[in-house]
Structure formats: structure tokens, C-alpha cells
N, C-alpha and C positions, 0 to 999 in steps of 0.2 A: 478594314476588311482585308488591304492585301497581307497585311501580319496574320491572320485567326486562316487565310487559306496557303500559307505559306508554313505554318505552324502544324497542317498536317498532314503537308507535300511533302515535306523533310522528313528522312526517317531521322528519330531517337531513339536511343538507347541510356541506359544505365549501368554503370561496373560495380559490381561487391568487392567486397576487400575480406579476408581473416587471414590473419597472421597468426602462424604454430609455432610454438619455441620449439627444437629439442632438448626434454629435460635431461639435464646433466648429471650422469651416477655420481655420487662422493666415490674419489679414489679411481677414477679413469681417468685416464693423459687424456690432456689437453689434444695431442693427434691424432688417440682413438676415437676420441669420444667427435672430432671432424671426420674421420675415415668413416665411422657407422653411422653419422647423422647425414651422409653425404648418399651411402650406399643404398640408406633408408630410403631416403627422398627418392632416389631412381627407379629404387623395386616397384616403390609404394602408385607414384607416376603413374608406372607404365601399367601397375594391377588397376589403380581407380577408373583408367580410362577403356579398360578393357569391356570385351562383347558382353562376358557375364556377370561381372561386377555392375556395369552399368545397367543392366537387366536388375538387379537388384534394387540399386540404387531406385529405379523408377516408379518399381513397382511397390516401394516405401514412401514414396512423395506423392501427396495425393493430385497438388497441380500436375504434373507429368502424368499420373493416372488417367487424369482426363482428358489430356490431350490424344491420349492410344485413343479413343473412340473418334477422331478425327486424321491421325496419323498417324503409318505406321514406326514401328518402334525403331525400326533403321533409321527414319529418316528423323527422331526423338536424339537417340543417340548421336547423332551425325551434329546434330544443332548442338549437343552437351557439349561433345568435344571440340567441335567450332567455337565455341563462349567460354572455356575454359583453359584459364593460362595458369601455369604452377612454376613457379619459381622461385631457386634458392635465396637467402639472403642473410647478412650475418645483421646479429641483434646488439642493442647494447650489452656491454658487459662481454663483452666475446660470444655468446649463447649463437648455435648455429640455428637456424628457423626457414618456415616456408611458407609464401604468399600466393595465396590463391585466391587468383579473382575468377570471378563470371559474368561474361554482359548477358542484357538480355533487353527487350523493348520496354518492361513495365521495372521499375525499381522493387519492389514487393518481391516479386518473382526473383529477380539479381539476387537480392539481399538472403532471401528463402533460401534456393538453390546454392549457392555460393557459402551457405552457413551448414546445410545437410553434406555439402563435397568437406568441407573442413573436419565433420565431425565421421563421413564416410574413413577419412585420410589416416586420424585418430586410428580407428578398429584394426586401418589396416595396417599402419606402421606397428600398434602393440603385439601380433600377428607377425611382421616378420622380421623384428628385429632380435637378432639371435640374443644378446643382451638382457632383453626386457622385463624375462621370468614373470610373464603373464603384469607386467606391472606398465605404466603407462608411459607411452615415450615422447607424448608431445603434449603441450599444454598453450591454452591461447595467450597471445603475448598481447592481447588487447581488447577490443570491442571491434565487432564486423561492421564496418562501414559500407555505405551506397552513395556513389557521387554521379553525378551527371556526366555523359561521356558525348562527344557530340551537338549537335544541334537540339534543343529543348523546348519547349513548349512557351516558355518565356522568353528566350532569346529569339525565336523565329518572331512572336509576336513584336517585341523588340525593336528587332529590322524589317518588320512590317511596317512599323508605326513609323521609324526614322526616313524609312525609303517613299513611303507613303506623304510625306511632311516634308522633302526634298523633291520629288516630283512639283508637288504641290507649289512649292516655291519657283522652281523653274519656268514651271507654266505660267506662272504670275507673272514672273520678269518679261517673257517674250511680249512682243508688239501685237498689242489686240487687231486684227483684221476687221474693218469696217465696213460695216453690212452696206449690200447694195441697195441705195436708197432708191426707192420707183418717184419716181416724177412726179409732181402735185399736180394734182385736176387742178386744171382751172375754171 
């Protein structure tokens, strides 16, 4: 019992994972093609996370649609860009790329959301990289992953059950107190 109420005292969460290559022109240096894959990532950033991109964004994802009938869209947005990390990273091969994860409390939702910001990120990078002549600049460098981030529903359980099973033991050890015996009639 104290694992199954402990399991959902704790909050959890879950983080997505996709990782974007920057595809590489044939015939660009090696420092251009870091100098625009770098510039990309910055514009691209600071547009996905914006007022009206994100307005976009939400009103394409039907989970977040429905959330609007519960909360308003500020406070929608406010939670994207709270769960949303973007970060550079260099790839095998030299390939420049970028990881963007998303938490969120249900894994589904992470994984969803986290896979529509990758492919949001996609439209916008081909969009402003002066480079690109309408062609594409980034490509996934793998499969979107959802891992557990936190406290989890099995683990709270877990150390319910151990905490639960060491109490228990303790209690055992200590010195039973010996009822007060009442006096026999005679």
C-alpha cells in the first residue's frame, strides 16, 4: 500500500528524444557548412519557440487542441517552452545535428509532441536556410525515443514495497510490550 500511494504522490514525467542531422551539400567546406548548420540551429530556436509559430504549432496537434477548452493558450505555450530543450550536438561522421527533447507527465504526449517540434524544426530550418533552394536541411539521424525521467510508477512502487518490508522488519526486531495482565478471580 505505501508503494501504490507513494507512486502517485510523486510526480513523473517522461523526456522524448529526436535527433536532426544537418544534411551536408556535396562541395561545401567543412566550416561552411558548421558556420550555417550552427546559424540554422539559432534562427530556427528562437522561431519554433516563438508566440506565433507556437500558435501554429498547437492548433496542428490535436492533444494540445484540447487542452485550449481547459487552458488558455498562454498558459499551453508557457508549458511547451518549459518542456522543451534544443540543443547542438556533433554527430558521427563529423555531421553537425540537433536534439530536441520534450518532457511531459504521460510518455505518449512526450513522444507525440517531441516528434511534431522535430518535424515543426524540419519546415523551418528548409525556410531559412539561405543554402537550401527549397531542398531539405535536416534529416533524422535516428528513431525518437521516450525514456523515463524521474520518479516512475514502478520505481515509487518499488520503494514502497522495500520501505514497506524494512519498516516491517524493524518493527519485528523491537521488544514486544507485554499486556497488562488483570489479576485472576479467585
Amino acid at each position: 500500500l505505501t508503494g501504490f500511494w507513494i507512486s502517485h504522490l510523486l510526480p513523473h514525467s517522461y523526456v522524448s528524444k529526436v535527433t536532426l542531422r544537418f544534411v551536408h551539400t556535396p562541395g561545401l567546406p567543412a566550416d561552411m557548412y558548421e558556420r550555417e548548420s550552427k546559424t540554422t540551429l539559432e534562427i530556427v530556436t528562437a522561431s519554433l519557440l516563438s508566440d506565433e509559430n507556437l500558435t501554429v504549432f498547437i492548433s496542428r496537434n490535436a492533444r494540445l487542441r484540447e487542452m485550449m477548452a481547459a487552458d488558455p493558450i498562454a498558459d499551453i505555450m508557457e508549458r511547451l517552452r518549459k518542456g522543451t530543450h534544443i540543443q547542438p550536438v556533433k554527430l558521427p561522421g563529423g555531421a553537425s545535428g540537433a536534439v530536441i527533447q520534450y518532457e511531459d507527465e504521460l510518455a505518449e504526449e512526450a513522444l507525440d509532441i517531441g516528434r511534431e517540434l522535430a518535424v515543426q524544426m524540419s519546415r523551418l530550418a528548409r525556410t531559412s536556410n539561405s543554402l537550401s533552394d527549397g531542398k531539405e536541411v535536416t534529416e533524422l539521424a535516428g528513431f525518437p525515443t521516450v525514456e523515463p525521467a524521474g520518479a516512475t510508477v514502478p520505481v515509487c512502487t518499488a520503494i514502497g514495497l522495500l520501505s514497506g518490508l524494512a519498516l516491517g522488519a524493524v518493527l519485528s526486531l523491537l521488544p514486544k510490550n507485554k499486556r497488562l495482565q488483570e489479576p485472576a478471580a479467585d
